[in-house]
Backbone bond lengths (Angstrom), bond angles and torsions (degrees), N, CA, C in turn:
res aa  C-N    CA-C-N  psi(-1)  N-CA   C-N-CA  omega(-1)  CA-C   N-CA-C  phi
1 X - - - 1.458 - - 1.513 109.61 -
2 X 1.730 115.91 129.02 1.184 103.27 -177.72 1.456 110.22 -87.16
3 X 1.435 124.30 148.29 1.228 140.04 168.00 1.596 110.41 -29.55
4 X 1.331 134.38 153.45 1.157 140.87 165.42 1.545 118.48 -84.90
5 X 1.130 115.98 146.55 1.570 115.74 -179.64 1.560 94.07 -85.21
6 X 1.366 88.97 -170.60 1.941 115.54 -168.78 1.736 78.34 -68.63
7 X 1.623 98.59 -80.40 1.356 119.21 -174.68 1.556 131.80 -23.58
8 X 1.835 96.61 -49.90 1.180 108.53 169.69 1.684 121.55 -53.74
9 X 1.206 90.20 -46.17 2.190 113.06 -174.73 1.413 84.28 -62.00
10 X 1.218 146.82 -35.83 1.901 119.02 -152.65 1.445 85.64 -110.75
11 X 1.418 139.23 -3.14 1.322 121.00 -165.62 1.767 84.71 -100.94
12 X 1.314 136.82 -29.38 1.470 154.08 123.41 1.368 94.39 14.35
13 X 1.656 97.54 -96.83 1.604 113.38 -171.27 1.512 114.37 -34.06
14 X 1.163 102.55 -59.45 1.746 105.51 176.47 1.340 134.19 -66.78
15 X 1.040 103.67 12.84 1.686 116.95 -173.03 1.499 93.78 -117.55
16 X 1.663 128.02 -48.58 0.851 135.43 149.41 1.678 128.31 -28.39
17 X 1.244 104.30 -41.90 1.896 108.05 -167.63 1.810 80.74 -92.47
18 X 0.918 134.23 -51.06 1.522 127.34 170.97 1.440 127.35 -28.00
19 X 1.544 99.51 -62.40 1.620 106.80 169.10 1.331 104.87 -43.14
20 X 1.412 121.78 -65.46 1.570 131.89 -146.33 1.525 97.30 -54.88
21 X 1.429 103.15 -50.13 1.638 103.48 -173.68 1.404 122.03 -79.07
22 X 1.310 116.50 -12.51 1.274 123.06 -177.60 1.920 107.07 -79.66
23 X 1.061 92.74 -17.24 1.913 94.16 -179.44 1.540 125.52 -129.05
24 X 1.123 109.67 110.47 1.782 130.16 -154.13 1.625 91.15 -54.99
25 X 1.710 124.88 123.68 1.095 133.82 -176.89 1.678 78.66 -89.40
26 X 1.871 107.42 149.05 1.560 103.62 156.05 1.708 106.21 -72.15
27 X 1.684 94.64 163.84 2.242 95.96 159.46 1.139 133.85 -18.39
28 X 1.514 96.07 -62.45 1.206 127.48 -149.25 1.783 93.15 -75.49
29 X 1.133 105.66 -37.64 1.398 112.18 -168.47 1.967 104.81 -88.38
30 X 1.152 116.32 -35.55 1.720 108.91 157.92 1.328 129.28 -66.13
31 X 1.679 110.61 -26.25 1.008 127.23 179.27 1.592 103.66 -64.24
32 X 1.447 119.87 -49.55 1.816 118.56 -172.14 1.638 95.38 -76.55
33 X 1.380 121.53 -6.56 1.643 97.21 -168.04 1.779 107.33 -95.12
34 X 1.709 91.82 -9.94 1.480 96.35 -163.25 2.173 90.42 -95.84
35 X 0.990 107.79 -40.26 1.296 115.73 171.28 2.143 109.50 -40.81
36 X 1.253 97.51 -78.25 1.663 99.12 163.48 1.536 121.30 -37.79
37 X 1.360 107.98 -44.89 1.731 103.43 -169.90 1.320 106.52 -67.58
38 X 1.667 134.43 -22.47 1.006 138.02 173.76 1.644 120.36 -103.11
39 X 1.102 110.85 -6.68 1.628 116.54 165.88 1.598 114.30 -33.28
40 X 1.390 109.89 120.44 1.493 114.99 -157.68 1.630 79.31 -93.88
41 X 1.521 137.72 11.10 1.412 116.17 169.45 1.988 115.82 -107.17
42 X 1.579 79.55 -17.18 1.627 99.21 178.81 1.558 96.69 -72.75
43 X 1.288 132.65 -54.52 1.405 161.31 -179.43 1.939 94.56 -42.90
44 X 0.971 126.91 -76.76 1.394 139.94 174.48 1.733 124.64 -58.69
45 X 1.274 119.92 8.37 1.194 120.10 -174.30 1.298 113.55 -151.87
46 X 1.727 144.76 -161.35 1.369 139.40 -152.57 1.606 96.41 -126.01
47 X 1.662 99.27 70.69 1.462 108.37 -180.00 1.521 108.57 -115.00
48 X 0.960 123.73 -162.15 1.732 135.69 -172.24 1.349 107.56 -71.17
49 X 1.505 117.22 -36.43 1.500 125.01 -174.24 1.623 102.44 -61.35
50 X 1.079 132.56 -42.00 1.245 150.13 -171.39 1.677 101.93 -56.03
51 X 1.209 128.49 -55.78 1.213 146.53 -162.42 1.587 107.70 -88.23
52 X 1.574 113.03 5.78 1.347 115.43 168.44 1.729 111.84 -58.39
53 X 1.186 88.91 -78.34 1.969 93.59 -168.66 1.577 116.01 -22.27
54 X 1.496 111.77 -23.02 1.582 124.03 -171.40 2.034 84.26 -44.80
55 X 1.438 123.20 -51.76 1.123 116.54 -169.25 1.511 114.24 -38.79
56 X 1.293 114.62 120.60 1.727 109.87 164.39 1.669 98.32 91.03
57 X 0.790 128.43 -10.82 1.798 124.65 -161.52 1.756 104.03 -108.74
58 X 1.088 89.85 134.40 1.380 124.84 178.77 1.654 110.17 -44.57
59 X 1.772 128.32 167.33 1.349 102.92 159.02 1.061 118.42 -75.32
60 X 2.011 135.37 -36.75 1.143 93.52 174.78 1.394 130.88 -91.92
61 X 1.308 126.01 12.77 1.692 110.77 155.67 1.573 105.87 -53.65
62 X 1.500 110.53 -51.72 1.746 120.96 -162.24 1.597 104.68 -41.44
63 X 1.359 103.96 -44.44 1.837 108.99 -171.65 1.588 93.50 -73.63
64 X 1.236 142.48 -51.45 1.686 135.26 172.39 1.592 110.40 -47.57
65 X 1.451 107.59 -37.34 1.276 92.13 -169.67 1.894 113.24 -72.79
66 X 1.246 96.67 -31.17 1.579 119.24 169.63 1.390 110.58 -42.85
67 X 1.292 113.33 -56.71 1.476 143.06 179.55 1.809 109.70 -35.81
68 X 1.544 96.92 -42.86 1.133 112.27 -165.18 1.729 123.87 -104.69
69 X 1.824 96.20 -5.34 1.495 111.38 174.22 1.636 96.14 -102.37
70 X 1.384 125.32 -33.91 1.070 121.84 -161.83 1.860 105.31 -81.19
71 X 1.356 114.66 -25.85 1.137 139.43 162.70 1.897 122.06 -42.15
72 X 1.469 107.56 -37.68 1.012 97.33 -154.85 1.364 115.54 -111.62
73 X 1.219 123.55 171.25 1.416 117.43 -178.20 2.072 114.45 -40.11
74 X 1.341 102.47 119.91 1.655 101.49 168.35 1.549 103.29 -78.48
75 X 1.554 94.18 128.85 0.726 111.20 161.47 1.811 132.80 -55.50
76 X 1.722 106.48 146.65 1.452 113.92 -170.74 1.571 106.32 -68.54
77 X 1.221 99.76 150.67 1.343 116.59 -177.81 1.487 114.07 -73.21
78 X 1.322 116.92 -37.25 1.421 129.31 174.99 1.837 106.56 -65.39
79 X 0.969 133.60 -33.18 1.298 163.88 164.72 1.177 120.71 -20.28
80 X 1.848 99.66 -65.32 1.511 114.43 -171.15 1.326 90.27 -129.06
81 X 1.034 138.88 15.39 1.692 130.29 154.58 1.916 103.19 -85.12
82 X 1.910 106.91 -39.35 0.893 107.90 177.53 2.369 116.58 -50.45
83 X 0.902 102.61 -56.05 1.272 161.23 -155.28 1.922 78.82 -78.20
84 X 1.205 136.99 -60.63 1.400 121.00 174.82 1.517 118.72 -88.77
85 X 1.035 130.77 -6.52 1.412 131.77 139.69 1.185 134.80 -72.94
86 X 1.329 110.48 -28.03 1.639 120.11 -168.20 2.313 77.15 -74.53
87 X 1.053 117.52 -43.10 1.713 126.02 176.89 1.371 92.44 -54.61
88 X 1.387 140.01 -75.37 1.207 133.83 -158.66 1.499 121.14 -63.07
89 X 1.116 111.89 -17.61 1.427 120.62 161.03 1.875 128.72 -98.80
90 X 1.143 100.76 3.74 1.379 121.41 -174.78 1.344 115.30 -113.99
91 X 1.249 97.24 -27.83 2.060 113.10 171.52 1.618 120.12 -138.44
92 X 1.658 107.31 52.72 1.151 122.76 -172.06 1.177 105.65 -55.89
93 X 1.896 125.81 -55.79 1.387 158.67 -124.00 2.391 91.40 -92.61
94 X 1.687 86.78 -29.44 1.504 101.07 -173.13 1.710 114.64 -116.42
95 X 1.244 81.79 -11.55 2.229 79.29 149.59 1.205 114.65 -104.82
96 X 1.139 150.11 -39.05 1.484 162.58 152.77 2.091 99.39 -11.18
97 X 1.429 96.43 -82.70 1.359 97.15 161.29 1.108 121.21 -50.55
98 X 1.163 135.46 -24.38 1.838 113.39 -152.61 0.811 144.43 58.90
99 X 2.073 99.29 44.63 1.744 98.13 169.04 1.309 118.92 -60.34
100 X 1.720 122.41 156.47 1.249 97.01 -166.35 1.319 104.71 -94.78
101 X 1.018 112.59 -38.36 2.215 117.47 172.39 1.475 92.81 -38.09
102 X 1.232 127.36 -82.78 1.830 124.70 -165.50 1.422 107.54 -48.87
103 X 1.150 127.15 -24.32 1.565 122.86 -170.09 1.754 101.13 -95.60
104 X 1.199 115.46 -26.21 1.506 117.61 172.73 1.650 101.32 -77.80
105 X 0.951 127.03 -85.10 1.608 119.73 161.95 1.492 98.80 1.24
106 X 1.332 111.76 -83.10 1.587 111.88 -151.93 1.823 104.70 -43.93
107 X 1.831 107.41 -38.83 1.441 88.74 -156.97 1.550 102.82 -97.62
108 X 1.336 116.75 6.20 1.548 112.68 158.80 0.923 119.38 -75.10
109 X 1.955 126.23 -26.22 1.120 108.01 157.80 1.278 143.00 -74.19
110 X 1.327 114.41 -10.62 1.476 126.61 -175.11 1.545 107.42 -103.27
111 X 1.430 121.31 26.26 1.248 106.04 -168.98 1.654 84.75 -167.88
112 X 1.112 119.52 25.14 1.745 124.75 179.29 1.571 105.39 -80.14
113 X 1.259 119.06 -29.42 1.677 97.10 172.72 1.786 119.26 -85.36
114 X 1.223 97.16 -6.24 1.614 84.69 171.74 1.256 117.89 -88.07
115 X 1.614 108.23 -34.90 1.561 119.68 -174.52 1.574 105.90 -69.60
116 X 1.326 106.82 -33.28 1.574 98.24 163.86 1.236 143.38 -48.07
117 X 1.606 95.89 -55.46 1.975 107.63 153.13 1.142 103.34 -37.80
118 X 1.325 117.24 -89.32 1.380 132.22 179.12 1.255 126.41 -7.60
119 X 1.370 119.98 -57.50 1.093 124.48 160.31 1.773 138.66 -55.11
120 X 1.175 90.08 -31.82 1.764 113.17 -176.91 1.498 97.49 -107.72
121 X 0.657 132.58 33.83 1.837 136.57 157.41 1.764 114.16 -78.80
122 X 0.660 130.84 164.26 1.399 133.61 -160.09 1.745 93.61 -145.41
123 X 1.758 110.10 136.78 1.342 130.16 -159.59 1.725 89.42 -102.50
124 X 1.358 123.54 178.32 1.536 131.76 176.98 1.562 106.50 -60.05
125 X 1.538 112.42 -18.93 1.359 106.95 -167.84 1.557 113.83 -120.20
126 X 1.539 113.10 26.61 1.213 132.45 150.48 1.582 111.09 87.03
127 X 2.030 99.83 3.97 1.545 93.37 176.21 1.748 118.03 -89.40
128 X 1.178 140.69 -141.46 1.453 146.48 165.23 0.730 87.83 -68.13
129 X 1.702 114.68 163.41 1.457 139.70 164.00 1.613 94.22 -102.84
130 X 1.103 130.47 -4.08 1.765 137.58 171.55 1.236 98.00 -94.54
131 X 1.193 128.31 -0.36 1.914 97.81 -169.54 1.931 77.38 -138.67
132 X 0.936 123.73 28.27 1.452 137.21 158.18 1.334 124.09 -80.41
133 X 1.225 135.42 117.42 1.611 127.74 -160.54 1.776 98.64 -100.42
134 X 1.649 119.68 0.77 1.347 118.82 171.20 1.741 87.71 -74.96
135 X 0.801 120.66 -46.47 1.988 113.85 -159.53 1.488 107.38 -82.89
136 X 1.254 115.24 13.36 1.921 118.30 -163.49 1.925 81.41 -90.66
137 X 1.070 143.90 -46.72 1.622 129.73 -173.25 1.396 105.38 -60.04
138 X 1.261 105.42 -51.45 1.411 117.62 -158.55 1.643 100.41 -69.31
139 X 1.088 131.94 -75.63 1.374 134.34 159.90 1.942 121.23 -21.28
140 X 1.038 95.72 -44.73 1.726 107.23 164.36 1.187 117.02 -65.83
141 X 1.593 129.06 -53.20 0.942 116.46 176.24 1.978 125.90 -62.38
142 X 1.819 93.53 -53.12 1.934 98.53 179.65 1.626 107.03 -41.01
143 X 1.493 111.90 -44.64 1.474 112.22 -169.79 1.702 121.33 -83.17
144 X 1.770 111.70 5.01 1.028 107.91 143.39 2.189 90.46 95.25
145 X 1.123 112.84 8.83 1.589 102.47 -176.65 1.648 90.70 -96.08
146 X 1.548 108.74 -41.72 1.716 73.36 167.31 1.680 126.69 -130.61
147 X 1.165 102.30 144.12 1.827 104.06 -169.19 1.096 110.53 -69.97
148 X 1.369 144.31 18.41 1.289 137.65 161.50 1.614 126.01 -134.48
149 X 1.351 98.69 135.33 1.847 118.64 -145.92 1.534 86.68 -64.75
150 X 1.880 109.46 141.27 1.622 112.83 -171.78 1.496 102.88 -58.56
151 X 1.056 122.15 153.90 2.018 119.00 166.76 1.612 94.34 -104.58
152 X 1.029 133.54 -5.80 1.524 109.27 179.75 1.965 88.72 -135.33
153 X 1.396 77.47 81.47 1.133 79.94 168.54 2.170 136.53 -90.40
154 X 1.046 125.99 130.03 1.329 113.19 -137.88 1.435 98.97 -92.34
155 X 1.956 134.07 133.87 1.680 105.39 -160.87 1.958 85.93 -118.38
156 X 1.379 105.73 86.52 1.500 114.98 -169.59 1.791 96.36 -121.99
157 X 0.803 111.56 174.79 1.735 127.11 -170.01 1.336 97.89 -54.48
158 X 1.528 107.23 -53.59 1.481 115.47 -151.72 1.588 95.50 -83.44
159 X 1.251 147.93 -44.64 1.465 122.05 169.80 2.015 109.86 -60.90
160 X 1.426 112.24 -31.59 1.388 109.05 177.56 1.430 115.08 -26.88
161 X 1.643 89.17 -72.27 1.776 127.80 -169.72 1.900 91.58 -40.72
162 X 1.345 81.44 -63.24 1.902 85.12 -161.92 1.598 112.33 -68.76
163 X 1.364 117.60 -26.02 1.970 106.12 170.96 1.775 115.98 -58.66
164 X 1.470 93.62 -51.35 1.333 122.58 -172.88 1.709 114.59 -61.79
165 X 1.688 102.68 -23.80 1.632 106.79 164.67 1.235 137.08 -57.85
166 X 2.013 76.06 -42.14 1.550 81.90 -174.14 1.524 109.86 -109.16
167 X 1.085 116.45 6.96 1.710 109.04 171.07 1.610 92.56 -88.59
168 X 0.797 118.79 -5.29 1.659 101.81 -170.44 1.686 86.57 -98.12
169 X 0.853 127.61 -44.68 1.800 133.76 173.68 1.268 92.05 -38.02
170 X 1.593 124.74 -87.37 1.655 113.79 -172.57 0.943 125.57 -64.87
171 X 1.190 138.84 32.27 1.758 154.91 157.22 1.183 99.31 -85.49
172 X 1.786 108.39 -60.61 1.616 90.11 -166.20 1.323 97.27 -106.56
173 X 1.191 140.70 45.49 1.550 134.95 144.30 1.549 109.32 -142.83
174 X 1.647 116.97 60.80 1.586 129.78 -154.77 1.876 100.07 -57.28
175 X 1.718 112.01 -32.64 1.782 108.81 156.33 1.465 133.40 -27.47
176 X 1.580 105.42 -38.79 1.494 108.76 -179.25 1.465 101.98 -89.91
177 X 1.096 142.65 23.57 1.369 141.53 137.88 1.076 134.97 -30.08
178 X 1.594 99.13 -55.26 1.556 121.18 170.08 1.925 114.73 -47.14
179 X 1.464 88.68 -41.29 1.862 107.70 -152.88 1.510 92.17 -68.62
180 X 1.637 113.53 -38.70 1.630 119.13 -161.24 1.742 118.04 -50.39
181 X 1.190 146.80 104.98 1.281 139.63 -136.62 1.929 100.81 -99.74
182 X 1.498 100.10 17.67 1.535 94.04 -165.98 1.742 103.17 -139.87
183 X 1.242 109.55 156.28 1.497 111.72 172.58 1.457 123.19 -64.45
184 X 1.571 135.92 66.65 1.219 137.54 -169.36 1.322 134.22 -59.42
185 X 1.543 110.34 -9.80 1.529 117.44 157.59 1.497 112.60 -73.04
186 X 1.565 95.08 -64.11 1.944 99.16 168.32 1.646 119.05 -32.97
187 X 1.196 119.19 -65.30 1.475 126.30 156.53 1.130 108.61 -33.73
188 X 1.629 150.14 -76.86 1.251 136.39 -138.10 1.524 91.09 -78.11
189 X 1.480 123.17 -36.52 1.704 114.24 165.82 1.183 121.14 -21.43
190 X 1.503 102.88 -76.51 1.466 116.79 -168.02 1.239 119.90 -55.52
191 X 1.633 110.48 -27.57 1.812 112.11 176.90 1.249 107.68 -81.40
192 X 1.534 137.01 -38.12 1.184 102.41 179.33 1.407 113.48 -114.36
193 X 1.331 108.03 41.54 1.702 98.95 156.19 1.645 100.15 -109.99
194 X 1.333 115.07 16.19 1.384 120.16 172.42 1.662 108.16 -99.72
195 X 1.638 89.85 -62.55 1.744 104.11 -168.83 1.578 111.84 -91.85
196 X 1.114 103.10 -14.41 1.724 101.78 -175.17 1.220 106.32 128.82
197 X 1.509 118.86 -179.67 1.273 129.94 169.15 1.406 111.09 -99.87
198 X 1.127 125.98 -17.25 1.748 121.60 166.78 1.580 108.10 -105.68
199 X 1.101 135.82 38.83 1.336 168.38 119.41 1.921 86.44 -19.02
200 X 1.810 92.32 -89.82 1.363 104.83 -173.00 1.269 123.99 -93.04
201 X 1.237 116.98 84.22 1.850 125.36 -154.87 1.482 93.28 -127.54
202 X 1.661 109.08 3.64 1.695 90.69 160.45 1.484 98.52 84.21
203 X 1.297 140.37 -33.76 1.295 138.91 145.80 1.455 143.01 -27.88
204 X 1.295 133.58 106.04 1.564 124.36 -165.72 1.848 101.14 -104.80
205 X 1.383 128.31 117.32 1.028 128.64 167.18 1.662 132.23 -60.94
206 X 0.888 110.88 163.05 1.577 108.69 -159.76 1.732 90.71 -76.43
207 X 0.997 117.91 116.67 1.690 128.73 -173.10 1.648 90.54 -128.05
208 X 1.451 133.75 54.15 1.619 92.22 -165.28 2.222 73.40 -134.17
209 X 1.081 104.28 23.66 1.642 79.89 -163.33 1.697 118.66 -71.92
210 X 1.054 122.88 153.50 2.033 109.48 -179.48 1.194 93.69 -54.65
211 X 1.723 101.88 161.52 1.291 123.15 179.59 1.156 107.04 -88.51
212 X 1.831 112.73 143.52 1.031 108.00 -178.37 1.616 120.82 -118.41
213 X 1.093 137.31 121.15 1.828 165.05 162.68 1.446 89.40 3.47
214 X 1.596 100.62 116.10 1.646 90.27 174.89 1.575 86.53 -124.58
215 X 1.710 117.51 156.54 1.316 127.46 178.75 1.205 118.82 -62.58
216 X 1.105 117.81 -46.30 1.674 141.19 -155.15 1.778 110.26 -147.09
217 X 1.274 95.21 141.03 1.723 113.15 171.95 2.209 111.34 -84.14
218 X 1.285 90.82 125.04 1.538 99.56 -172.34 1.741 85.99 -94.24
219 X 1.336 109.97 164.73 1.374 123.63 -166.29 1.766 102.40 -86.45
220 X 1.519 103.31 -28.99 1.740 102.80 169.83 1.395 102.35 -83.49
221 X 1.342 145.36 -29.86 1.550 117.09 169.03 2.010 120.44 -63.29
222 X 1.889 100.26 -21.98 1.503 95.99 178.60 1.529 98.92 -54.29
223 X 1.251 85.29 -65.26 1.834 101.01 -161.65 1.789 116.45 -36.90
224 X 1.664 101.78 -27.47 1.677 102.65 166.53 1.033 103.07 -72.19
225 X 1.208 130.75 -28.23 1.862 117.20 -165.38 1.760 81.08 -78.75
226 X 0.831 138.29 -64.76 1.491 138.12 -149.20 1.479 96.72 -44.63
227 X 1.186 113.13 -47.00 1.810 119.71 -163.21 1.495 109.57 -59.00
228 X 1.776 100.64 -46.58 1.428 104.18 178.16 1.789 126.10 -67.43
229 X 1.567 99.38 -42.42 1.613 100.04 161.95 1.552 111.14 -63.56
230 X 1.060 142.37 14.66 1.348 140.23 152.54 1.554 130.02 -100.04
231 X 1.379 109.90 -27.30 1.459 113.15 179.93 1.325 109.35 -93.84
232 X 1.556 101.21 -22.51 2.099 108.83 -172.64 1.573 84.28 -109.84
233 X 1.399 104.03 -97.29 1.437 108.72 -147.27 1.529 114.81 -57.47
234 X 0.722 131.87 -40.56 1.760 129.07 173.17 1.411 115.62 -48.07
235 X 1.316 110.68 -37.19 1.268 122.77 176.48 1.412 133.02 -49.51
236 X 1.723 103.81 -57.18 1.197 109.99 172.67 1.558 117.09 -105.50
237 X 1.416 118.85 18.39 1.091 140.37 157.97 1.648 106.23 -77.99
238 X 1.292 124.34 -45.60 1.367 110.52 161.34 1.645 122.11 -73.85
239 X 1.099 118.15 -18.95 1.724 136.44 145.69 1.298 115.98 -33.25
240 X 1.027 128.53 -47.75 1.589 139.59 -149.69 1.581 84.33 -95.58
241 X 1.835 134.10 -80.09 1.285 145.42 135.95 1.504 104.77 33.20
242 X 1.396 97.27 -84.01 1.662 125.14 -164.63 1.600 114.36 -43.58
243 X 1.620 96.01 -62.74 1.735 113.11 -161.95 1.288 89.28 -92.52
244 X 1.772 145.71 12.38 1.419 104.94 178.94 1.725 87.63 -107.98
């Protein structure tokens, strides 16, 4: 799968804020989205709200702003498991269908402590493993924006770290099975007849090193920031939009 441009990602967003408005959420179901966007626990911890400012911001604000999600208390598990059911029962009428905004919601919430790691992982060259354009397929696909498994798939630390997060996540919470929006046997195929069979050994590599001062912005680190203001911040930036 080829990478997305800047251009491509915001023409994304807007097709995106289209859908949302083009299809009548019930009450009950604006009511839980506007409830979450203001959750003083979502608000206080290393959730999606955090990853707003990415909108409009530069890479290096994007790596500060990182700085400052990756920084902060992770959020409880009881929290946003609470918090994606309290959704699944609040926007039955709009998971049933498969809106896709409510169904993305749902699985960021049920899958926010891995994507968190995930996100705050650190590449060989000391930047995010989120603002990495090797992890933009791989990340697209687990979170369900796109239905087809990456073909160039990249077998570097930073997809390691992040497969291996979250398969080890649905091991020990085998419930969020349900939430996972993708074929995960099919997937574990494709990785290790790519990357190997100890690829997925359940192992997370040491991704944690400080970041290190880069001079200049390369046009593949923009394009990671672009990916991430599209899967996080655009998202509930049309969220915010929606419920006020």
């Amino acid at each position: 799968m080829k990478f997305l441009s800047m251009n491509s990602l915001f023409v994304f967003v807007v097709v995106a804020f289209n859908c949302v408005f083009a299809q009548t959420l019930s009450l009950t179901c604006q009511q839980e989205q506007a409830k979450l966007n203001s959750s003083s626990d979502l608000n206080n911890c290393a959730s999606f709200v955090k990853l707003m400012p990415l909108h409009g911001a530069t890479m290096q604000n994007s790596a500060q702003i990182y700085d400052s999600y990756c920084s902060a208390p992770k959020c409880s598990d009881n929290t946003t498991t609470n918090d994606a059911n309290e959704l699944k029962t609040q926007c039955q009428q709009e998971l049933a269908a498969k809106e896709p905004f409510t169904t993305y919601l749902k699985t960021v919430l049920a899958f926010n402590s891995p994507l968190r790691d995930s996100l705050c992982f650190k590449n060989a060259s000391g930047g995010y493993c989120g603002l990495d354009e090797t992890t933009a397929a791989t990340l697209n696909y687990i979170l369900g924006l796109n239905s087809t498994q990456p073909a160039n798939l990249n077998c570097n630390d930073c997809n390691k770290a992040i497969l291996n997060t979250f398969m080890n996540y649905i091991k020990q919470h085998p419930e969020s099975q349900a939430d996972l929006p993708i074929d995960q046997s099919s997937f574990q195929t494709l990785v290790t007849s790519k990357c190997g069979n100890s690829f997925l050994d359940g192992s997370v590599p040491n991704t944690s090193n400080p970041p290190k001062k880069s001079s200049g912005n390369s046009m593949h680190a923009l394009s990671s920031i672009g990916f991430m203001k599209t899967i996080i911040a655009a998202s509930f930036i049309i969220l915010i939009v929606y419920v006020i």
